[in-house]
N, C-alpha and C positions, 0 to 999 in steps of 0.2 A: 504494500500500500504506500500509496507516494504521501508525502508530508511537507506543505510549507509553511515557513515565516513568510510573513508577506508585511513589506517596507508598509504603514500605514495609511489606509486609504490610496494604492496606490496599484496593489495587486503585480507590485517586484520583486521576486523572491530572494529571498537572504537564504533561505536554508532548504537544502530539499532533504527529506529524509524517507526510510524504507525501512518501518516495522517488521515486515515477514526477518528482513535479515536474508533475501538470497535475492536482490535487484542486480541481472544484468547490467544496468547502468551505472549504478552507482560503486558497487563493490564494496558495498561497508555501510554502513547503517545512516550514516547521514553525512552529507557533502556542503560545501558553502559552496551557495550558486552562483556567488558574483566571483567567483574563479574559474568557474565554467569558461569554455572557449569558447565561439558561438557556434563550431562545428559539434561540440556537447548538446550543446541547448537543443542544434536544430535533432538532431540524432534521439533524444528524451523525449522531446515533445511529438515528432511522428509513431514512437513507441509508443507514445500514451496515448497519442490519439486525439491531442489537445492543440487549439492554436493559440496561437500570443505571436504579440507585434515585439519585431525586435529592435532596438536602435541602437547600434554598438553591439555594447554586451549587456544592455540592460534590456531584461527584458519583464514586457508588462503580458501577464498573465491573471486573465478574469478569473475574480474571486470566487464567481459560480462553477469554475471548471475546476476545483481546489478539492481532491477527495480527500482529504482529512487536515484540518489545521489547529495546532493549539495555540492559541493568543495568551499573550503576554500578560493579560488579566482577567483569565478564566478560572473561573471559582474552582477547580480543582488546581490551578497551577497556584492560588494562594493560599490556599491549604496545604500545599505541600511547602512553599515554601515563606510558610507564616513567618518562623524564628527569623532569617534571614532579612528579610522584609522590613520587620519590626525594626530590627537594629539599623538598617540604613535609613530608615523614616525620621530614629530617633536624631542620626548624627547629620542630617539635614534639615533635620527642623520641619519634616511637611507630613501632612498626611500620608499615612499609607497606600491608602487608596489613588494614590496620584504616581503609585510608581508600581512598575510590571517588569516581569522577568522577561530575558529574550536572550537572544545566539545559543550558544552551543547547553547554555544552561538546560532549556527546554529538551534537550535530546540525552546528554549524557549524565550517568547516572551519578550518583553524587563520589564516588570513589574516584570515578576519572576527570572529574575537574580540578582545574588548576586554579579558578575564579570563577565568579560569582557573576555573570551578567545584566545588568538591568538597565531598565527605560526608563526615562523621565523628562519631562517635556516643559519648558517655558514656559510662564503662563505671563501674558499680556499686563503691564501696571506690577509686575510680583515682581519681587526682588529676585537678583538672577542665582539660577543657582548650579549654573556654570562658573559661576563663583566661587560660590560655597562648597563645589567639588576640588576648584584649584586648592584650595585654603588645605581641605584634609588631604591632596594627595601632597603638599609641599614638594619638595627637591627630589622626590622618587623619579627613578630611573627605570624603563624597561631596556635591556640590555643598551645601547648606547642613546636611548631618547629621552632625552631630558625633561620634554617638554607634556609626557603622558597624563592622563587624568588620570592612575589605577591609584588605588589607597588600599589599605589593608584595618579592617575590622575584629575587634575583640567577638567569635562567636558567628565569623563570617570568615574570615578570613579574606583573599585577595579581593578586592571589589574593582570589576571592568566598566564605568558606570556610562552611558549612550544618553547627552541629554540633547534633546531634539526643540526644534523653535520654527516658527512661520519663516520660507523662504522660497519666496515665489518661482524665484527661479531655477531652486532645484524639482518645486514644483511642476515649472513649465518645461524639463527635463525630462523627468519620467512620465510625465502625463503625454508625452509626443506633442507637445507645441512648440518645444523648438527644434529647429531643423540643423542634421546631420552637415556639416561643411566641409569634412577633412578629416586630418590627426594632423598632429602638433606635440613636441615633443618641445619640454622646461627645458631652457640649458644656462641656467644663471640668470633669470628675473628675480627681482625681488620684491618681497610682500612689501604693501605699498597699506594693506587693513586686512585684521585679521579679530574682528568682532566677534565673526561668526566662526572663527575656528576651535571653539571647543564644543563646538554642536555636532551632529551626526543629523545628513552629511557636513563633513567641513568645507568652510567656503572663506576662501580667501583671494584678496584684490591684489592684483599684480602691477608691476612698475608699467610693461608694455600695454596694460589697458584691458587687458583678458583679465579673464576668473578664473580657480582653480577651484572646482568640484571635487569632491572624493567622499565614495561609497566606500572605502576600505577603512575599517573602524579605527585602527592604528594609526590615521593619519589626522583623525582629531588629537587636536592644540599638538603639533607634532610642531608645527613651523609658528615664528610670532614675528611682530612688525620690522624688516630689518633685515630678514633673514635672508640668501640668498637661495632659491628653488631648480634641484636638479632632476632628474627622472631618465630612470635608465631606459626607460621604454617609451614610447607612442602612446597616445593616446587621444580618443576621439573627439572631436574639435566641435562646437554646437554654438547655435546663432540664436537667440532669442531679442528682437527688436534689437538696441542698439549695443547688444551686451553680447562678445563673445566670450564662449569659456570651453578651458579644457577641463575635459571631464574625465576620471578615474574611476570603473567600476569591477577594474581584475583585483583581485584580491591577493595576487603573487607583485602586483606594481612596486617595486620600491622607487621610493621619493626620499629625498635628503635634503635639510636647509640648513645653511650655513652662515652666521653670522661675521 
């Protein structure tokens, strides 16, 4: 049985996974879709018997065609993971109810996780609390990134935390209104604003007038104002009205900024 996460409100899968445990396609119990190639995608989805529009490597797949999905705040996902929950509500200050599990949390069992992943979203007039993540993660390092949001909890232990905010135009991205231009490949621009880089996706303004997009959860508050943006790879170049941006949705992309 196929199984996805699906980017909210937007029907992009993040995660695809297979209960039975014996999916020709996947080989293993659950895959992250935005590393998928899109010779992958196309290869699953005539398997499945499913359409979805593709644009790059993102791909948008109707939530009616979706045969099994656990969301992030489905009354069995916070009962399983009430303790957890609790404690990150507490050291952010917010209701519980305003924060949902999601990535690999949902799929693997609690002995093979390394962290804790969860969602959390902006609210409009509220105090940010992309903030109040920076604050608890301080100077923590994941292997050489300085700049990571992960924090580590009494009772939790590692916390990967996804905080998400209104952005129209990662909106106008995945919803297919903007249009495909190229690829385009970083090679020493520098962040020129990075407001929105500790959100998921992260989005940052660049010195040559482009955006930088990224659906790869590691590249949130990876890069900050200053910094100089390299990228070993291509990646697919999108037009929205007067605003171009390169967009990252492989999940093997490394990007590196350098001040």
């Amino acid at each position: 049985m196929l199984c996805l996460e699906l980017l909210p409100g937007h029907g992009v899968p993040l995660y695809v996974a297979d209960h039975a445990g014996s999916s020709e396609l996947l080989h293993r119990r659950w895959c992250k879709g935005l590393r998928w190639t899109a010779k992958q995608w196309r290869h699953m989805l005539a398997a499945a018997g499913h359409q979805a529009d593709m644009t790059g490597r993102i791909v948008r797949w109707s939530t009616e065609d979706v045969t099994w999905r656990r969301g992030a705040s489905d009354a069995d996902v916070r009962a399983e993971f009430s303790t957890e929950l609790a404690h990150i509500a507490d050291a952010l200050d917010l209701d519980v109810t305003n924060i949902g599990v999601c990535g690999s949390s949902l799929y693997k069992a609690s002995p093979d996780r390394t962290d804790f992943d969860f969602v959390v979203s902006e609210q409009p007039g509220g105090r940010s609390i992309a903030a109040a993540v920076r604050r608890l993660a301080g100077d923590c390092r994941v292997g050489n990134v300085p700049y990571h949001l992960r924090f580590r909890l009494p009772g939790v232990g590692w916390c990967d935390p996804h905080v998400t905010a209104p952005c129209p135009l990662a909106d106008a991205i995945t919803t297919g209104q903007a249009e495909r231009i190229g690829t385009h490949k970083l090679v020493g621009q520098r962040v020129v604003g990075a407001s929105h880089g500790h959100h998921f996706p992260a989005h940052y303004e660049l010195s040559d007038g482009r955006h930088l997009v990224s659906y790869r959860f590691g590249h949130s508050a990876l890069l900050r104002t200053g910094d100089h943006v390299h990228s070993a790879d291509t990646a697919p170049l999108f037009r929205w009205g007067d605003v171009t941006s390169c967009v990252i949705t492989d999940g093997n992309h490394h990007l590196e900024g350098k001040s």
